[in-house]
FIDOBA-817110 format. One record per residue: x, y, z of N, C-alpha, C in turn; residue in one letter. Coordinates in steps of 0.1 Angstrom, whole numbers, plus 5000, padded with zeros to 4 digits. Layout:
# FIDOBA-817110
XYZXYZXYZA ...
# end
This chain:
# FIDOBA-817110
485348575074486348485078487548555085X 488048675081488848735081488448765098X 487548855103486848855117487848725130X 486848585120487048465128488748465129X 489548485121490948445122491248525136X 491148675135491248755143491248765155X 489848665159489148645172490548525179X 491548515170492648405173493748515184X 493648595183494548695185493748745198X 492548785202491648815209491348755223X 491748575217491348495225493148485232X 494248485226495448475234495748595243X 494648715236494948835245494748835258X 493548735258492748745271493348595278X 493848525273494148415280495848475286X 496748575281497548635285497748725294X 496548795295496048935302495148915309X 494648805313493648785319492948615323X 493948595327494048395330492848375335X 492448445349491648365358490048385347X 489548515342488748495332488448395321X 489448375317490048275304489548115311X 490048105324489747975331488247975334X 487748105341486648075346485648085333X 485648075322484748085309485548005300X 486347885304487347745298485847695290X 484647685290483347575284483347685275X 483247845274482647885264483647935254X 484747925258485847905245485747795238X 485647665243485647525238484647515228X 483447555231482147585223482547635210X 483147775218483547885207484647815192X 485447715199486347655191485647565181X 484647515189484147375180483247485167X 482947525173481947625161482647685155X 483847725152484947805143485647695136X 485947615141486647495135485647415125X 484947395128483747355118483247405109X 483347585108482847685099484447675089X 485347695097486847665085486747505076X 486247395085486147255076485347315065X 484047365066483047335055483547425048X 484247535050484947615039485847555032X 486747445039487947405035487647265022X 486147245025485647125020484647195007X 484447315005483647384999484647414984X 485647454992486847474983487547374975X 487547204979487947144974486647044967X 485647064969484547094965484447124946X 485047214946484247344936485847364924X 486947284929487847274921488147134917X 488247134899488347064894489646974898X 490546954903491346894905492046924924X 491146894933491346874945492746844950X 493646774944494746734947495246894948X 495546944940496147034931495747164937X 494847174943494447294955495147254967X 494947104970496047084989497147104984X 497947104973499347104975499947234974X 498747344971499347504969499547594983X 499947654983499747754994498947745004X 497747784994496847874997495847735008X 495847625002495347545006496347495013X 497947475017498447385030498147495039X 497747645038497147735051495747635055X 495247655047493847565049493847495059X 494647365055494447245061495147285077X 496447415079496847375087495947465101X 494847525095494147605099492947485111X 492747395107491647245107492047135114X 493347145107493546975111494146965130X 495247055129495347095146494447055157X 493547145151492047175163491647045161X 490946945154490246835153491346745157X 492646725157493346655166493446665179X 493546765183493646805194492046765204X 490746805193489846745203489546565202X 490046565189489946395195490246375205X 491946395204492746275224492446395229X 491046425231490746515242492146645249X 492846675243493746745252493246905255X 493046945262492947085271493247205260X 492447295253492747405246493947485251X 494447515266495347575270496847525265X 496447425263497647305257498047325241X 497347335233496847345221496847515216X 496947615224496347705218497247825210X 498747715210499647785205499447725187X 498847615185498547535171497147595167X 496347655179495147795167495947845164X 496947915168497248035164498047985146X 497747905142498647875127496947915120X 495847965128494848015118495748125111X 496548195116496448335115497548305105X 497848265095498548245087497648275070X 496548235076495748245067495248395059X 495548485075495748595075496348695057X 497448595059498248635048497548615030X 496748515028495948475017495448605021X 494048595029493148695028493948855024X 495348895030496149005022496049005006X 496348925006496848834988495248884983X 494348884990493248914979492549044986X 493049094997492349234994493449294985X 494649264987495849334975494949374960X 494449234958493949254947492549344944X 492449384955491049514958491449644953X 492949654945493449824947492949824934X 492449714925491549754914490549844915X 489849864927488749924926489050074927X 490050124925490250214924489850374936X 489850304946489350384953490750414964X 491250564967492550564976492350484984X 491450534998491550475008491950285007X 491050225001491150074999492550064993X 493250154980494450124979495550144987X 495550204999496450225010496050115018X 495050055021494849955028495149775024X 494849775009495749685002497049675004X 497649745001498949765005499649705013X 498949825025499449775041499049615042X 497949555037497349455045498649325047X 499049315033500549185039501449205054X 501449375055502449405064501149365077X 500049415073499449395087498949245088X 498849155081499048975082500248945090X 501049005085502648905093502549035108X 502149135111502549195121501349075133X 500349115125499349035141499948875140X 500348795128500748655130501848695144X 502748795143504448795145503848795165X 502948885162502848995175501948855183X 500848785180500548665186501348595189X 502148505183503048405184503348465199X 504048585200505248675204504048645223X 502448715225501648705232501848565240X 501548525229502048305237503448305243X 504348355241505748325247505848425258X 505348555258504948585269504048575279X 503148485281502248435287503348285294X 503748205282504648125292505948145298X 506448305295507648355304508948325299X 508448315287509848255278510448425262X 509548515269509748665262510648725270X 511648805267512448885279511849035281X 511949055293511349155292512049275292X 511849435281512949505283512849625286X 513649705290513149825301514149925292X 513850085296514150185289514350175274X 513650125270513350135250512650285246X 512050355262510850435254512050595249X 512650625257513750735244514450685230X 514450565232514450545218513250535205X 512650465215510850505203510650565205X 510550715213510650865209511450925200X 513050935202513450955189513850925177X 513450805180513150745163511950785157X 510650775166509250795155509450995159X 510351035165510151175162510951185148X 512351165142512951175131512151085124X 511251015121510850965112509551015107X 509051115117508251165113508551325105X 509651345113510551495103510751445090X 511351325085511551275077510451235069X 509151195071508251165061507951355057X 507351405065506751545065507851645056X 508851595055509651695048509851635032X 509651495030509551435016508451475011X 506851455023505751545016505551645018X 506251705020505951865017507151875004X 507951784997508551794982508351764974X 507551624975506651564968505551644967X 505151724974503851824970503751914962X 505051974964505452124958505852094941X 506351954942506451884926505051904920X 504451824923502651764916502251924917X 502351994928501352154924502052224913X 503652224913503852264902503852234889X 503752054887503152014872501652044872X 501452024882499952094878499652244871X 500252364879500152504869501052504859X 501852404855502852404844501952384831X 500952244833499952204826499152294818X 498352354832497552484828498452604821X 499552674826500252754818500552774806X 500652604798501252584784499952594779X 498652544782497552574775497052694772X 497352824784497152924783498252964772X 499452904769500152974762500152964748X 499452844742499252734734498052834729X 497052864736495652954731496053074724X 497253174731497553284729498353264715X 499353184715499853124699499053104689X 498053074688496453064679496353174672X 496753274675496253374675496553444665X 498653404663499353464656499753334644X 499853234643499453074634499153004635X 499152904620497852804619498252704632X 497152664633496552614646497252454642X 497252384635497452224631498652174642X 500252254634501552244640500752214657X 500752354663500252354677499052274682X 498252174679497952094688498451974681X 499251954669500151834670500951814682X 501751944681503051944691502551884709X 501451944709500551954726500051784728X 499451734713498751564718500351514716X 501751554710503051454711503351474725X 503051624733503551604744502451514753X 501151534751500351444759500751294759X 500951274747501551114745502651144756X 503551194756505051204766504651114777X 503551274780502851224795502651104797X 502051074789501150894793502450814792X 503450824787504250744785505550734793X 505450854806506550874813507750914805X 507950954795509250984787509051034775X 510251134771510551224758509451084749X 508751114739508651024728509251044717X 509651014702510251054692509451174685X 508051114687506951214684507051334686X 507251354700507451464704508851564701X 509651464702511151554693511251594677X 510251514671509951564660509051654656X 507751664660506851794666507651914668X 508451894679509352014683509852034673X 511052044667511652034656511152084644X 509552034641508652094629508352234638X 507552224644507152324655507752474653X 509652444655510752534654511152594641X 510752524632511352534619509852634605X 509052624612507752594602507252764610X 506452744622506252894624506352954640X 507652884644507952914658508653114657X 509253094641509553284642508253334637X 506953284637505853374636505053414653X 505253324660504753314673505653434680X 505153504691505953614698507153534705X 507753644709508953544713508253504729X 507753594735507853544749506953424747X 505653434743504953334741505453184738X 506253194732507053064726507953034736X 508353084739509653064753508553024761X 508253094767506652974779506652854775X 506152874763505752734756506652594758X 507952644754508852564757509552544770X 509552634777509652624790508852554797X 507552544799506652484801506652324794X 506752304790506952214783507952114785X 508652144787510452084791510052084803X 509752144812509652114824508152004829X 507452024822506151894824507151734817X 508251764811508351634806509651594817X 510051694823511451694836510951614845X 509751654848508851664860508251504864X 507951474848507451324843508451214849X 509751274846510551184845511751134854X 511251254867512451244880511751194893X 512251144900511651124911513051164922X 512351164938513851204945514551084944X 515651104954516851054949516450904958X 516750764953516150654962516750664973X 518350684975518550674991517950725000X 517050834999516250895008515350775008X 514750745003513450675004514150515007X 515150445004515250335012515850365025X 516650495029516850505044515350525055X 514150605047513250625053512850475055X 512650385044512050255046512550165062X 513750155055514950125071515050175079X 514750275083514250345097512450295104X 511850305098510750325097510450145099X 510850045093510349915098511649895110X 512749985112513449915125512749995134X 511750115137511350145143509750015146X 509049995140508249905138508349765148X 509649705143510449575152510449635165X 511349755167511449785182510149815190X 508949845185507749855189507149725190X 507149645180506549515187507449435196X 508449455196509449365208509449385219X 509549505221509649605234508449615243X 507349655237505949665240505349565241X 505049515254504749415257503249395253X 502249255253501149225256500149325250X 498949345247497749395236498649495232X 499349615242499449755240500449725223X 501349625231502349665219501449625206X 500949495206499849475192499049605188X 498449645191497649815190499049895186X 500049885194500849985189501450005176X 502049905177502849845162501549815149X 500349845153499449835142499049945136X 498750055146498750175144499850225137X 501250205141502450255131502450215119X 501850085117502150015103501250115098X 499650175099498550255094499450365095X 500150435103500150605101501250605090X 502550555099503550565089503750495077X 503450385078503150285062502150365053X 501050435058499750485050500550575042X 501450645050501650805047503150735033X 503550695036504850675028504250625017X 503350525015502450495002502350594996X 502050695006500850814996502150914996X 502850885000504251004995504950924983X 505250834984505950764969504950754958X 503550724961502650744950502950854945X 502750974953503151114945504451164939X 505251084943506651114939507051114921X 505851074920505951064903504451134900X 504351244896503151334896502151274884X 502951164870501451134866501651004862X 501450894864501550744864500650644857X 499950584846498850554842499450374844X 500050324856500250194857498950144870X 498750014868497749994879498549994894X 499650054893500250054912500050174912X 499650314902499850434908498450474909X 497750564920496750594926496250744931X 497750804927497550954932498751034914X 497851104909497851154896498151334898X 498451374889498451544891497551514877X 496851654878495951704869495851764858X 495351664846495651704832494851694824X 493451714834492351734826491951834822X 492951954819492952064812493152104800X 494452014800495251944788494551864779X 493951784783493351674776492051694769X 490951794777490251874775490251984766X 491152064765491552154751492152064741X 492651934739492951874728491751774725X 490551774732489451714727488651834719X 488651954728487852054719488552094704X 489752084706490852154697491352004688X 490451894679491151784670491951854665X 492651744655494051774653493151734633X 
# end
């Protein structure tokens, strides 16, 4: 279904960019309409169909998209009026657009990145093709202004916006690699402690800080662990060894619990969709649609996957990109407590 909405956008492209075609193949759009309009009824009737209370699906959302998807087109061919007439009332398919977002959103369960960067985006990319169609129709009837020298400014905007994502990930990177060998270090140091006392204290202290982890913050557990930790046989352990330990340690729970500072990241946001607006405004007809879609994918994709990382380990269902603690987790499975 998603396809059919699509072909809404497709068909204004070409009636915009390409009139005398549009005119001379007028019977096989009409065709095309009756057979899409009819595949949306029996869906729209399938749906109210299959729910216990019919009323109560037309009055929601999701169903006054429905209806407004249907009822247009089947008026419009009753009093016979001319699709060219009409073909700004398809375009309210593409509203629908926005539902189908609403439920691939709910696809970032499947746990797979790519689909969860595409969930994401999808709301933004619903309202960009709704925005960017509408926008096709008023240029086509000459009621869009047209605007000249925008292109140094969409150059130096999507150049600083791109210095500006590339320099958050390359900080956000250098974080997660270093909670990652922080991880690995305390285990190595945690083994070498073994060596000189009893083992119990030290993988209490290791599953209180694992808990930390999972929990994004200091736990009591873990201030009390430490605490025993220090008191019981931290002057049996070497000193450097123990200093690691705690160094390492403090710093995996630092690490857990900072992210950069938000004004960076809402000025990136605010750059980044007024660059967006000025690309679909400016850019006229298919190009700008392709353009402004492509931006939402590069720069939308990339900022996902830079704020996902911004927090190196996250066990909520919005986080999707993790640093690696299956080292940790794995010596405290071999090593019970």
């Amino acid at each position: 279904m998603v396809a059919l909405i699509l072909t809404v956008t497709a068909e204004l492209a070409i009636f915009s960019q390409y009139p005398e075609f549009y005119a001379e193949y007028a019977h096989v759009f009409e065709h095309y309409h009756l057979v899409i309009t009819a595949l949306f009824t029996a869906e729209l009737c399938l749906r109210i169909w299959c729910r216990p209370l019919p009323r109560d699906y037309l009055l929601t959302w999701q169903g006054g998209f429905d209806l407004l998807a249907v009822i247009p087109a089947w008026v419009a061919m009753a009093l016979g009026i001319p699709a060219t007439n009409v073909l700004w009332l398809r375009g309210l398919r593409l509203l629908r657009l926005l539902r189908a977002a609403s439920l691939l959103y709910e696809a970032r369960r499947a746990r797979n990145p790519h689909m969860e960067v595409l969930s994401r985006l999808a709301p933004i990319f619903a309202v960009v093709i709704a925005v960017k169609t509408s926008m096709l129709y008023l240029e086509t009837a000459g009621l869009w202004p047209s605007f000249q020298g925008f292109e140094p400014i969409i150059t130096v905007i999507g150049f600083a916006i791109g210095i500006l994502l590339s320099s958050r990930l390359a900080t956000v990177h250098a974080r997660i690699y270093a909670f990652d060998q922080a991880i690995e270090a305390l285990v190595g140091s945690v083994e070498a402690a073994r060596a000189h006392v009893d083992n119990k204290p030290l993988i209490k202290w290791l599953a209180a800080l694992h808990e930390s982890i999972i929990e994004g913050k200091q736990t009591e557990n873990f201030a009390a662990t430490t605490v025993i930790l220090r008191t019981t046989i931290g002057a049996s352990i070497p000193a450097p060894i123990y200093n690691a330990m705690q160094r390492d340690a403090h710093f995996i729970l630092h690490r857990a619990q900072t992210q950069t500072p938000r004004v960076y990241t809402l000025l990136l946001m605010r750059l980044t969709t007024l660059y967006m607006f000025v690309l679909m405004t400016t850019i006229p007809g298919v190009t700008g649609l392709f353009s402004v879609l492509l931006a939402v994918y590069a720069l939308g994709g990339m900022s996902i996957i830079v704020d996902a990382m911004d927090k190196p380990f996250d066990v909520s269902d919005d986080s999707f990109v993790n640093a690696d603690i299956s080292g940790l987790e794995t010596y405290l499975h071999e090593n019970p407590i």
